[in-house]
N, C-alpha and C positions, 0 to 999 in steps of 0.2 A: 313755726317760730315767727317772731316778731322781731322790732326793731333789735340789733343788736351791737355790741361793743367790740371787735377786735384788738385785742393785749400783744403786745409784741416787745419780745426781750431779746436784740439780736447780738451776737457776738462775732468774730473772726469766720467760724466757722458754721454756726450753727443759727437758726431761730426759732427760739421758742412761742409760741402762741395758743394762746384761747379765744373762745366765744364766749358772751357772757352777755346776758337780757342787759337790756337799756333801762328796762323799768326796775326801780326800787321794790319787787314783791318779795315775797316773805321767802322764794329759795331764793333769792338772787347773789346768795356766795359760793351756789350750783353753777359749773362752768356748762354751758350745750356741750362743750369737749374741748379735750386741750391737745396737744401736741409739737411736734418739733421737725424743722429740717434739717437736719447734719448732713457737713461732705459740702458746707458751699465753698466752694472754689474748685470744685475736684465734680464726680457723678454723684449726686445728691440723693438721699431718701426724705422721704415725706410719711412721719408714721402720725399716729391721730386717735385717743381714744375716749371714747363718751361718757358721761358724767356717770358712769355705772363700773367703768372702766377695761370698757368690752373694745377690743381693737374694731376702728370704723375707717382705717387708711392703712397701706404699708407699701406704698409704690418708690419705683425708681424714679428719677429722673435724670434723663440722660445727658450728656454732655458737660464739660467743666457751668459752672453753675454760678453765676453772680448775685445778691442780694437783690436787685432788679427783679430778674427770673425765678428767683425763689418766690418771691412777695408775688406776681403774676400768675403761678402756680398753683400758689394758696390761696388765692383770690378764686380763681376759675372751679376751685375746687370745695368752696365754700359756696359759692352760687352752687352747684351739683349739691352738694350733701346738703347744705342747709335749707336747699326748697327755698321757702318763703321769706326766709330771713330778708331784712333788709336793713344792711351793713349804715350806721349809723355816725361812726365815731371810731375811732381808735385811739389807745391808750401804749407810752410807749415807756419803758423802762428807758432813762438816762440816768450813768452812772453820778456825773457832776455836772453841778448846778451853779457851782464858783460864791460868790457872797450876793449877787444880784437876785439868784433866781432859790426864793427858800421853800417852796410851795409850787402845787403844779401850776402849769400853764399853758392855754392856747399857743401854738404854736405859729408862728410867720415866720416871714422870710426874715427878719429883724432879728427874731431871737433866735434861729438857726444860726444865723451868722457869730452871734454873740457865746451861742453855745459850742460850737465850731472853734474858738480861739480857747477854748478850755483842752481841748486835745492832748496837749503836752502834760494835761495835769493825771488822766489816765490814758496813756495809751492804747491798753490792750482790750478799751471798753467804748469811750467815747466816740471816734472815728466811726467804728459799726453800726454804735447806735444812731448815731445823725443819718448813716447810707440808708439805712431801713426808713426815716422818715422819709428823706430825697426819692427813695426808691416809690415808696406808696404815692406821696403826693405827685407823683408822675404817672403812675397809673389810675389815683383816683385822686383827680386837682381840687375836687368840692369835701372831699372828707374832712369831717373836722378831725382835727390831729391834740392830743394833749401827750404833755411832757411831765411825767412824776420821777422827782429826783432823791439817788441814796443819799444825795446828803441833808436833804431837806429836815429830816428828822431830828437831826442835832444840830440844829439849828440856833435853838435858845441856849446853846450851853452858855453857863456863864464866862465872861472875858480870858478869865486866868487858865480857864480850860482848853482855850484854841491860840493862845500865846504862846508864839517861841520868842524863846528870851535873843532878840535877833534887833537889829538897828530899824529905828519906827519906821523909816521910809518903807523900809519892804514890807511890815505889817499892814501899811497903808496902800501897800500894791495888791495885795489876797493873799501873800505868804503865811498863812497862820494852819491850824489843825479844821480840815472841813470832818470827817468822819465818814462813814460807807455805810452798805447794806441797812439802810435807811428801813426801806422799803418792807426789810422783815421784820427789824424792830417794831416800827408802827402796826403791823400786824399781831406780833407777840404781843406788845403792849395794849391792844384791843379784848384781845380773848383772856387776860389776865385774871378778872375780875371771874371768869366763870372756872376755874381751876383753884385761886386763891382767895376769890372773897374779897374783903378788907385789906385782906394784906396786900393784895395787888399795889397799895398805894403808896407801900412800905418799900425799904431798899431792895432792890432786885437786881441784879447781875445778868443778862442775857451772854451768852456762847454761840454765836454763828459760825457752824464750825464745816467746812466747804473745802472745794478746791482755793476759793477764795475766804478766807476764816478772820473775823473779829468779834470784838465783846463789844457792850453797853451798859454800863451803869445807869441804870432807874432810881427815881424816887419821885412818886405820883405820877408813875408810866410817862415821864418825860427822861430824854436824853441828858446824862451831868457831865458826863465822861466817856472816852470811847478809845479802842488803839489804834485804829488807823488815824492819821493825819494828816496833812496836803495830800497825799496823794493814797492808792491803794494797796502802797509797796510795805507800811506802817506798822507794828504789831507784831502779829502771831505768825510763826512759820505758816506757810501755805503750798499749796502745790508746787507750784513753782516760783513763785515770790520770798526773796530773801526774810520779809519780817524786819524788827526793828536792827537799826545796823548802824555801826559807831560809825558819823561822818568823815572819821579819818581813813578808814577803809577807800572811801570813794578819791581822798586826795594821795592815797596809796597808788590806787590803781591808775589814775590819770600822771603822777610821776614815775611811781616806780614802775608799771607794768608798762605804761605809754599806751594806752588803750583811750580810744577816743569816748564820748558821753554818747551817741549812737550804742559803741561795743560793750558799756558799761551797764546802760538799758537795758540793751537783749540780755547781760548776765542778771541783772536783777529779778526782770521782770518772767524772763522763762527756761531760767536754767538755774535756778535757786532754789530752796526752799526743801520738799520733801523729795524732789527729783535730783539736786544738788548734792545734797549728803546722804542720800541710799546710792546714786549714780543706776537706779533700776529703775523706777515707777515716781509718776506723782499720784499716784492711785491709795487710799489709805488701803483698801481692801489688799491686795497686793504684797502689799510693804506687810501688812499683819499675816499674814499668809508663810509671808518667804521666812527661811530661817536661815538667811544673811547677814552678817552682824552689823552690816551696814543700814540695813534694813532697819532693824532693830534699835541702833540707834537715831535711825532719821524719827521714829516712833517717841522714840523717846526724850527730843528736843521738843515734837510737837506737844506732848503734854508737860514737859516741864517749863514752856512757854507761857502756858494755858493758866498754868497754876500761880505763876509767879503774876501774870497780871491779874487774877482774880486777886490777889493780893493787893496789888497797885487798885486798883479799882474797888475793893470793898473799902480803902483808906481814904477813897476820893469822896465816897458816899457815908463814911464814919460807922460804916457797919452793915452788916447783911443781915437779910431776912427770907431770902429765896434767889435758887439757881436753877436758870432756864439751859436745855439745851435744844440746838435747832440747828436746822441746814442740812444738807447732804449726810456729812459724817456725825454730827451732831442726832441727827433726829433715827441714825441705822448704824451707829456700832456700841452695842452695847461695853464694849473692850475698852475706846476709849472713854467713854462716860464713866465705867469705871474706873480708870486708872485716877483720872483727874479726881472722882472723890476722895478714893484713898490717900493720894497725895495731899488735897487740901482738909483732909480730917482735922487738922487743928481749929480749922474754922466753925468745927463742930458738925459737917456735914458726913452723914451716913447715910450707906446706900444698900437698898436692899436688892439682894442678889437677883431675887425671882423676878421682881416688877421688872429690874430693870433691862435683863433678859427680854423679858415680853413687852418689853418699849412702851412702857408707862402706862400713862401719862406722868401718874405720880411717882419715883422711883427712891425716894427717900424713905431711909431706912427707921423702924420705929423709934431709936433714941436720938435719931435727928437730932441736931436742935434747927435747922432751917428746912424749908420746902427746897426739892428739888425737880423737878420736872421735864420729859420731855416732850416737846412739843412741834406739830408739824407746822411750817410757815406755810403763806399763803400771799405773797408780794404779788401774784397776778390780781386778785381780789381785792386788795388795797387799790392796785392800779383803776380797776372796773369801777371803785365806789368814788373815786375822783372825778374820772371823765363821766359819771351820770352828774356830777355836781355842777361840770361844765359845757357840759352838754344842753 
């Protein structure tokens, strides 16, 4: 191995990471390997598999476990497995980017700082991902560091599309609609052309549909419209994220319940969502599995969420031409891919049983009238072709 790139997407618990060449050659969206450490805060594993998909790690590590010591871990252990490698750069997933930062960037202590006062905008993302930078630049002070943000992507939307109809001052503070999962869109919107051709440049609808799940309206693979919003709470039911929620609720809870904006967070942010209304699992797998009727219905808000914004969004775009799906549940349950076509059939979309079963790519059915497809994302890869830019 040669110079290489280090990708790092770290969360509460867990860090995800790849290796990936430095140089722009013709595999270079071949990762050397990727893998993850789950259990930081507790006794961590370190699992890790190569670009062929053949397990190359699966040790413990012992004792409660900080993002410091994870990143230390994975360094030492990278020197071991990768021989010759010589660690070049690192590329870091950050959730938000706020209105300042629309594009990746070099990282200093200047813009940590600045990125650091975004905190409140995602909690349960932002805070981790700064610790991973802090962490690395502590063990390697000469590394160059880059920052590729999920909101960067929806960026250009036009004005109307990230205005809340709210008093200027606060529009003129950053209060408006930033958008998420940036990072997958720019990658779906890459491979577009080699699946649809032409049409790629036509209205397109992408479905990131995750523990963390939103859409995106295309038209010429740029971002128009999206359902999250200032923050990542926005949209579509999710794991455990409320989804969109009447404002009056919140002025519910802080009178009538008397629950402080602390106790209000933790209900939104991880006691909501698909784990909220089954009261079993934020797992879709699980939830489809169980035959709870609770269950059933947690199921069943998340696709008629799904559909109802596919609606909202193909009116934002004036029409559809193709539906992407992607993400965790997105790109592995055939169940819910189908539920949401049948449901939005009047949009004219058909879905064929067999493809879709056998996870496409293409899964639209012959009397279609739009593409539908699904597609696996690749947001570490995005991450790797940036920091060679800035590198």
């Amino acid at each position: 191995m040669s110079a290489a790139i280090l990708i790092v997407n770290a969360g509460s618990s867990s860090i995800k990471f790849a290796l990936y060449p430095l140089s722009d050659r013709e595999d270079a969206k071949i990762a050397f390997f990727n893998g993850e450490i789950e259990g930081i805060g507790h006794a961590a594993k370190l699992r890790a598999q190569d670009a062929k998909g053949k397990s190359v790690a699966d040790m413990a590590i012992a004792g409660p476990t900080t993002h410091d010591v994870a990143l230390s871990i994975l360094l030492k252990w990278i020197a071991g497995y990768a021989g010759g490698a010589e660690l070049a750069a690192a590329g870091h997933r950050v959730v938000h980017g706020g209105s300042e930062f629309t594009r990746p960037i070099r990282l200093t202590a200047d813009a940590i700082k600045k990125l650091e006062a975004l905190n409140p905008l995602a909690p349960l993302h932002q805070p981790h991902n700064i610790a991973a930078i802090k962490a690395l630049a502590k063990l390697h002070p000469k590394l160059l560091q880059v920052a590729c943000f999920d909101t960067s992507f929806h960026a250009a939307q036009p004005a109307v599309a990230t205005a809340f109809a709210l008093p200027r001052a606060l529009s003129e503070k950053g209060v408006k609609r930033y958008g998420f999962h940036g990072l997958s869109y720019e990658y779906i919107a890459s491979i577009l052309p080699d699946h649809l051709g032409a049409k790629a440049e036509g209205k397109v609808i992408v479905a990131h549909l995750g523990h963390g799940a939103s859409m995106c309206a295309m038209s010429h693979r740029r971002s128009v419209a999206t359902t999250m919003g200032f923050s990542a709470l926005d949209g579509l039911v999710m794991g455990t994220r409320c989804g969109a929620l009447d404002p009056g609720v919140i002025l519910y809870l802080l009178d009538q319940e008397a629950m402080s904006s602390r106790q209000i967070s933790h209900l939104l942010y991880a006691e909501s969502g698909l784990l909220g209304v089954s009261g079993i699992s934020d797992d879709m797998r699980e939830l489809l599995c169980s035959r709870d009727t609770r269950a059933a219905e947690a199921v069943d808000l998340f696709v008629y969420r799904i559909v109802r914004e596919l609606g909202s969004l193909a009116a934002a775009l004036g029409g559809i031409d193709a539906l992407v799906f992607t993400g965790g549940i997105g790109e592995n349950s055939p169940e819910i891919r189908r539920r949401v076509c049948l449901q939005a059939a009047w949009l004219g979309i058909g879905i064929d049983e067999r493809a879709n079963n056998a996870g496409g790519p293409k899964i639209g059915g012959n009397g279609s009238a739009l593409d539908v497809l699904a597609l696996k994302t690749n947001e570490e890869y995005v991450i790797a072709r940036h920091v060679r830019t800035l590198a």
